[in-house]
C-alpha positions in Angstrom: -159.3 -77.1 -87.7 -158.1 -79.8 -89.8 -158.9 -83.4 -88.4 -156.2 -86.0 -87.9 -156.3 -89.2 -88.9 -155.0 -91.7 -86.5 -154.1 -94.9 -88.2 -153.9 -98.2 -86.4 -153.6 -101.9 -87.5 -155.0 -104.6 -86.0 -152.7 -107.9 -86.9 -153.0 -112.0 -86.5 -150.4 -114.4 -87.7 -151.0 -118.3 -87.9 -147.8 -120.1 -88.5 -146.7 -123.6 -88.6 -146.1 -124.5 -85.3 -144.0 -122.9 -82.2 -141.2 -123.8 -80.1 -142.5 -124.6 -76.0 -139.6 -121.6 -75.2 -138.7 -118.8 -76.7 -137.6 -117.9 -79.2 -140.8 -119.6 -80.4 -140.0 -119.0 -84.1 -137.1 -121.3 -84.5 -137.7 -123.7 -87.0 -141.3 -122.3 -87.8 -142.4 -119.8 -90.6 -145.4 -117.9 -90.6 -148.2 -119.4 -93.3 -151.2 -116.8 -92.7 -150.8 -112.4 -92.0 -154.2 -111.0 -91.5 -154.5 -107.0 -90.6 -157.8 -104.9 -89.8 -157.5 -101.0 -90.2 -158.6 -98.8 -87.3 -159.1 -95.1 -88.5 -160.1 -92.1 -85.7 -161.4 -95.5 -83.7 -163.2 -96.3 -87.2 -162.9 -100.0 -88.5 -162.7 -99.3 -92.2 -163.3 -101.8 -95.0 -159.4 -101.7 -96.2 -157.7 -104.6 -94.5 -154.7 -107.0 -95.7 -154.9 -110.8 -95.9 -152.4 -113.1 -97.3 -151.7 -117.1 -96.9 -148.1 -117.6 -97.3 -146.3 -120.7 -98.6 -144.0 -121.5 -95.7 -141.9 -124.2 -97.4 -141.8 -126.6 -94.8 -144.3 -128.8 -93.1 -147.0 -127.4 -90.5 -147.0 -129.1 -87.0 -149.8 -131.4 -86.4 -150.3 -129.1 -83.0 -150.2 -125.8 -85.1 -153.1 -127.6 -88.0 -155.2 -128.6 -85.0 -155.2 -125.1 -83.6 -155.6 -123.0 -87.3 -157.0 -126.0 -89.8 -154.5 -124.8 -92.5 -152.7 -127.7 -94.7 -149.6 -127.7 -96.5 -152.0 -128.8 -99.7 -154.0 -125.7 -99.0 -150.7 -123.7 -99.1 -149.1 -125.5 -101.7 -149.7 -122.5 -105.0 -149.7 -119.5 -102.0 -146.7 -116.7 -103.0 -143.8 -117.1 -100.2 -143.3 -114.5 -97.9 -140.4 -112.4 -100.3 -143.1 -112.3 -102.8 -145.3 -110.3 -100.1 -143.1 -108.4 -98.1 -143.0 -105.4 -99.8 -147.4 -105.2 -99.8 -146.9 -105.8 -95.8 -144.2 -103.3 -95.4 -146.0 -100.4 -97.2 -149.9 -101.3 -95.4 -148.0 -101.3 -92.0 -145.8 -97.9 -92.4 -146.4 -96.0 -89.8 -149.0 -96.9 -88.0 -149.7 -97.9 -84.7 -149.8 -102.1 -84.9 -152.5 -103.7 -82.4 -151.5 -106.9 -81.7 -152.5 -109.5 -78.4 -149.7 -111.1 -77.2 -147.2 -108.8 -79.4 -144.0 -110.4 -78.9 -144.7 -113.7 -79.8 -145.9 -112.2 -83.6 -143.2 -109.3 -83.7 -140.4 -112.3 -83.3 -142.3 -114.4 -85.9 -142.1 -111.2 -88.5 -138.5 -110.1 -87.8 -137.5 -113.7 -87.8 -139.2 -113.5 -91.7 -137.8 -110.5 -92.7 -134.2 -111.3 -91.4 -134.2 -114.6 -94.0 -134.6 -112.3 -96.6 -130.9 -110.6 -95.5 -131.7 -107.3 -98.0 -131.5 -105.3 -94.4 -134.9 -104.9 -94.5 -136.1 -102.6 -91.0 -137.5 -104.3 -87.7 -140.8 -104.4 -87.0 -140.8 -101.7 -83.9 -138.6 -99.5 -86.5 -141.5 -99.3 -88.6 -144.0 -99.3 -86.1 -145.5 -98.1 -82.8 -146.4 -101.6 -81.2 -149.2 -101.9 -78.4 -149.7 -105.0 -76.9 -153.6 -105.8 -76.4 -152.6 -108.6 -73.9 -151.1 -105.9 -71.5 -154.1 -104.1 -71.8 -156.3 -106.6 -70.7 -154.1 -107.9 -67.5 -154.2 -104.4 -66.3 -158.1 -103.5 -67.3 -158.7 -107.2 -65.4 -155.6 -108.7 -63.1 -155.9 -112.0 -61.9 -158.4 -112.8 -65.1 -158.1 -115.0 -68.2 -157.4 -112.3 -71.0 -157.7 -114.5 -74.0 -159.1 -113.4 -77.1 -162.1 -115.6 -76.8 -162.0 -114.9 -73.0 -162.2 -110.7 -73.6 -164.4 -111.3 -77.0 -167.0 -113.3 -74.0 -166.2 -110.6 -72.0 -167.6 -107.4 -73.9 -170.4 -109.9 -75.9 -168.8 -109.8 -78.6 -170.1 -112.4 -81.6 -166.9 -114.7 -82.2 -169.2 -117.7 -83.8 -167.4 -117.8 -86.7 -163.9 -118.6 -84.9 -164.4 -122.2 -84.9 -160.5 -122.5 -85.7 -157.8 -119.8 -84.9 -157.3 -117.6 -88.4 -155.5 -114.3 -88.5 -158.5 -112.4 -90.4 -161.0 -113.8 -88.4 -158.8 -113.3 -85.0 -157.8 -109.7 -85.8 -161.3 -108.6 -86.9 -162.3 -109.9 -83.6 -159.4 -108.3 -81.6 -160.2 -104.2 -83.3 -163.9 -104.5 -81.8 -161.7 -105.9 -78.5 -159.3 -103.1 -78.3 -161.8 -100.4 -79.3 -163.9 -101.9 -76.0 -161.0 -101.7 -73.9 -159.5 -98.2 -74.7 -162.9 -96.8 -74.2 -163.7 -98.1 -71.1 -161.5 -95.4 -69.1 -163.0 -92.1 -71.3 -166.5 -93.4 -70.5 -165.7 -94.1 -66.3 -163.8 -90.4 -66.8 -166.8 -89.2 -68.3 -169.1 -91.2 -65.2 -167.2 -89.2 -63.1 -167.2 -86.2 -64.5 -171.1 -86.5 -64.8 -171.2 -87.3 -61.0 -169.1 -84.5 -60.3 -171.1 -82.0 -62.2 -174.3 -83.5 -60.3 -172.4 -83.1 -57.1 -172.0 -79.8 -57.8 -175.1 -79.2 -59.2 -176.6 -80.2 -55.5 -174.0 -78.0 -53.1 -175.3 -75.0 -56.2 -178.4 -75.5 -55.3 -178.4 -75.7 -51.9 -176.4 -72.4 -51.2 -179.0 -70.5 -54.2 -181.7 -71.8 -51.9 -183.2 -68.9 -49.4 -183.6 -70.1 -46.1 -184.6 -68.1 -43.0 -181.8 -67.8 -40.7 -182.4 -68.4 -36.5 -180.7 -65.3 -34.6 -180.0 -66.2 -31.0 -179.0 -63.3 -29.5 -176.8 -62.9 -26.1 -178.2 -63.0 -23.0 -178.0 -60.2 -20.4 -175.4 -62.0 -18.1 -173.7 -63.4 -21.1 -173.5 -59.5 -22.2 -172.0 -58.5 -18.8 -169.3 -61.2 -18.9 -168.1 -60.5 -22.3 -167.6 -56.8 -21.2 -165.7 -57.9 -17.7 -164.1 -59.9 -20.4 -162.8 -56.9 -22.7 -162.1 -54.6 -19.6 -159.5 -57.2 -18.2 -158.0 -57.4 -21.6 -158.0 -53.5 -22.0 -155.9 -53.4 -18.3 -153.3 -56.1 -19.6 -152.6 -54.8 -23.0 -153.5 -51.3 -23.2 -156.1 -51.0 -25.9 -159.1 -53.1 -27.3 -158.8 -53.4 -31.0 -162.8 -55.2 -31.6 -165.0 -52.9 -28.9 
């Protein structure tokens, strides 16, 4: 039987600031796309990263968070010159993103400057939203990335700064955690099951000598005035 390979992509976007209400993208571009690929649950070594020029000047709020500079950005392509490289490492896959609104508004808002009718996001794509995951694996919670990354000890030393690689490398080993937390408690249980009936198996196999108490000689003499008055009332006795 042919195996199938189940593609997934883990994406991170750092852009140059955000609005405090949505839509969060007005006025802001995106300046950083980094994606991680998840094959059969596999992280493989083919992943996409890109710093975009954004054309405009990054919030002092938004360099704080990500540490990335208009300088730094100054010679990076613009996002028409890289649109075409996300489109076709995206197509058809399953996107993994935390929070996925907040980036699936940022990209459409991008592709929708570009006015060549390029497709939606979530035309493309199936989206899954890590962040819903996480509230419903742990309500009440914080369900950060650095929260769930402390959560399932996973190493996140190197995010001293937000940055989409970094971020989405750290968010596949996150949402690899969290999808297989429910096969392994289906699996507990199945093991527990099996033991449980491994026990009751047991138990009934087992040979055990049986106590007969047999009836006594008045309890004998009732049971027949018993079936004599039910012989007078109905006729016939069907269990003498």
């Amino acid at each position: 039987m042919k195996k199938l390979n189940i593609r997934q992509v883990v994406l991170d976007t750092e852009t140059t600031g955000m609005n405090t209400l949505p839509p969060y993208y007005l006025g802001h571009r995106i300046i950083e796309i980094g994606m991680i690929e998840i094959i059969n649950r596999n992280i493989t070594k083919n992943y996409f990263h890109q710093y975009i020029n954004p054309q405009q000047i990054i919030s002092k709020e938004a360099f704080d968070i990500h540490g990335i500079s208009n300088k730094f950005l100054f010679k990076k392509p613009i996002f028409a010159d890289i649109v075409h490289d996300f489109i076709n490492y995206i197509k058809g896959s399953e996107l993994i993103i935390h929070n996925a609104q907040f980036d699936i508004d940022f990209l459409n808002y991008e592709l929708s400057l570009l006015k060549n009718n390029l497709p939606k996001i979530e035309d493309i794509c199936i989206i899954k939203d890590t962040l819903k995951i996480a509230r419903n694996l742990f309500p009440g919670k914080r369900n950060s990335l650095n929260s769930l990354c402390s959560r399932f000890n996973i190493d996140k030393s190197m995010r001293n700064l937000h940055g989409a690689l970094i971020d989405a490398k750290l968010l596949a080993h996150v949402f690899l955690y969290m999808t297989s937390k429910q096969s392994q408690f289906k699996l507990d249980l199945l093991n527990k099951n099996n033991n449980t009936n491994n026990k009751l198996n047991n138990f009934f196999k087992t040979k055990k000598s049986l106590i007969i108490i047999k009836a006594s000689h008045k309890e004998l003499k009732l049971h027949k005035l018993k079936l004599n008055l039910i012989k007078k009332k109905c006729g016939f006795i069907l269990w003498k």
